[in-house]
C-alpha positions in Angstrom: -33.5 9.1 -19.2 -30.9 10.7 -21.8 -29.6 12.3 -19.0 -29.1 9.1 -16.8 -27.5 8.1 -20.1 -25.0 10.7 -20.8 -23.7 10.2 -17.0 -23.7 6.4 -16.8 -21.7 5.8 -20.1 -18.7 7.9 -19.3 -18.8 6.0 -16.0 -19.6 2.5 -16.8 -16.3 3.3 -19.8 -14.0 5.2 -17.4 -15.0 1.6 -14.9 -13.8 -0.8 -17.8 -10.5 1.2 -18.8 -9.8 0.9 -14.8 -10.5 -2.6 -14.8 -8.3 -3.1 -17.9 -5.5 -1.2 -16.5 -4.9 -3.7 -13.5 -4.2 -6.6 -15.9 -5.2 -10.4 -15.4 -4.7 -11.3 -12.2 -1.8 -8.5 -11.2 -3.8 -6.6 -9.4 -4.8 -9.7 -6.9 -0.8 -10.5 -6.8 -0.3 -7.0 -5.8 -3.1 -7.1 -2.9 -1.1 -10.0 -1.3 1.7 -8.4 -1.5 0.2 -5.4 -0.2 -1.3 -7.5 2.6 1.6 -9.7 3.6 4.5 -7.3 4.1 2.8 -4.1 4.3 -0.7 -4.5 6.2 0.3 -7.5 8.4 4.0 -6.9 8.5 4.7 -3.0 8.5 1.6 -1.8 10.0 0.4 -4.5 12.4 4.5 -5.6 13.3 4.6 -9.1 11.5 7.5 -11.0 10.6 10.5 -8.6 9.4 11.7 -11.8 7.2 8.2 -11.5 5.2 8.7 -7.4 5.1 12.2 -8.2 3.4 11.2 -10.6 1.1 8.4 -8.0 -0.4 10.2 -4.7 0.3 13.4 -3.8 -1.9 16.3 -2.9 0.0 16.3 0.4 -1.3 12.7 1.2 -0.1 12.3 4.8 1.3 8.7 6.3 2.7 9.2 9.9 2.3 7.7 12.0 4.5 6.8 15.8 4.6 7.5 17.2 8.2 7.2 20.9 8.2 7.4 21.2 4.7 10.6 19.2 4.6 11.3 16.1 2.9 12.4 13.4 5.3 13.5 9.7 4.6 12.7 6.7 6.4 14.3 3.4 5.0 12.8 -0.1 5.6 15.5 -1.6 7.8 14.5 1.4 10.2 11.3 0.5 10.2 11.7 -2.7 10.6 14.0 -1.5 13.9 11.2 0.5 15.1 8.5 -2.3 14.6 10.9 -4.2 16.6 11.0 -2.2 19.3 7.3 -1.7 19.5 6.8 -5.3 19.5 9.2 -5.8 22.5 6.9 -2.5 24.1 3.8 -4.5 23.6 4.2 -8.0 22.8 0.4 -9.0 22.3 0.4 -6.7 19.4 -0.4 -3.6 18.3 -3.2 -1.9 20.9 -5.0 -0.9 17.3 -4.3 -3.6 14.4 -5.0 -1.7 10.7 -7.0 -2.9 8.0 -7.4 -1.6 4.5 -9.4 -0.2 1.9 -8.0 -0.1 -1.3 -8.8 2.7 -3.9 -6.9 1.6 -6.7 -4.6 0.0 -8.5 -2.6 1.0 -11.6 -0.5 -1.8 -13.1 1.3 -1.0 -16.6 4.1 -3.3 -17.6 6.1 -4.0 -14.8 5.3 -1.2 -12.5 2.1 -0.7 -10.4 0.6 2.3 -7.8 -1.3 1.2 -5.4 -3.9 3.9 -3.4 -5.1 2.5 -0.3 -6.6 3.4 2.6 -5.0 2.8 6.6 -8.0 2.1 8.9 -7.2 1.5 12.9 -10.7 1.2 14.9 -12.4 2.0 12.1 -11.0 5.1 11.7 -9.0 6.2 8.5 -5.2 7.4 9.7 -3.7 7.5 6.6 -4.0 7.7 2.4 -1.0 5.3 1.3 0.4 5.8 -2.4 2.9 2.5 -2.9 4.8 2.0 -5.9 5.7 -1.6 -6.7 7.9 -2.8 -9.4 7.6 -6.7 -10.9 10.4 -8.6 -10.6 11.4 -12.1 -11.8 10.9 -13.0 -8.2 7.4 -11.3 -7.9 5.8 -7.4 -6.8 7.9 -5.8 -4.7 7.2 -2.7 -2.9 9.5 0.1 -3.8 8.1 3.1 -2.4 5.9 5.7 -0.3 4.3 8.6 0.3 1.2 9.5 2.1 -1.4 11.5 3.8 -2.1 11.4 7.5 -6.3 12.6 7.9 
């Protein structure tokens, strides 16, 4: 019983710092966000007007590609979205989902970790970095993991 003890307290404290860390009702703000522009728009070829309104112009996914850095800005992913829409106009052949891992809100920033499902499979750990404006989150920036 001490033993169950000595595990579940760090846990059950390391669960209620993460919980404060999101703040009151950021961290479902975010997830909107998240889902809206990035889920629905980005991955699954939504509206680009919705993708602007929740992306900053400056947005940049960088990507490592054989042990390069390489930049892709939103406007070009918006282009190639576009073009894949035109290619398959019912959709995307595999819509994602998500699983989010965390989120990390101090102030007016926030990292999101989430998790990039298609067929049930996971493609792809997502790190996001959002920054609040008066306006609302926006998403600022990427990196990732393709599994």
């Amino acid at each position: 019983m001490k033993k169950l003890l000595l595990f579940l307290v760090p846990v059950m404290v390391s669960l209620q710092l993460n919980a404060c860390s999101t703040g009151n009702g950021e961290a479902e703000e975010i997830r909107r966000v998240i889902d809206k522009a990035y889920i629905d728009g980005i991955q699954n070829w939504g509206d680009p007007d919705v993708i602007r309104q929740h992306f900053v112009p400056e947005f940049v996914m960088l990507m490592l590609v054989d042990n390069q850095i390489q930049e892709m800005p939103i406007e070009a992913w918006i282009a190639r979205n576009e073009k894949q829409k035109a290619e398959h106009p019912d959709g995307p052949p595999y819509p994602a989902t998500v699983k989010y891992l965390d989120i990390d809100v101090v102030g007016t920033a926030a990292m999101v970790k989430l998790e990039l499902y298609r067929q049930g499979q996971r493609q792809f750990t997502d790190y996001l970095a959002l920054y609040r404006f008066e306006e609302g989150w926006k998403i600022v920036g990427k990196t990732f993991y393709r599994h």
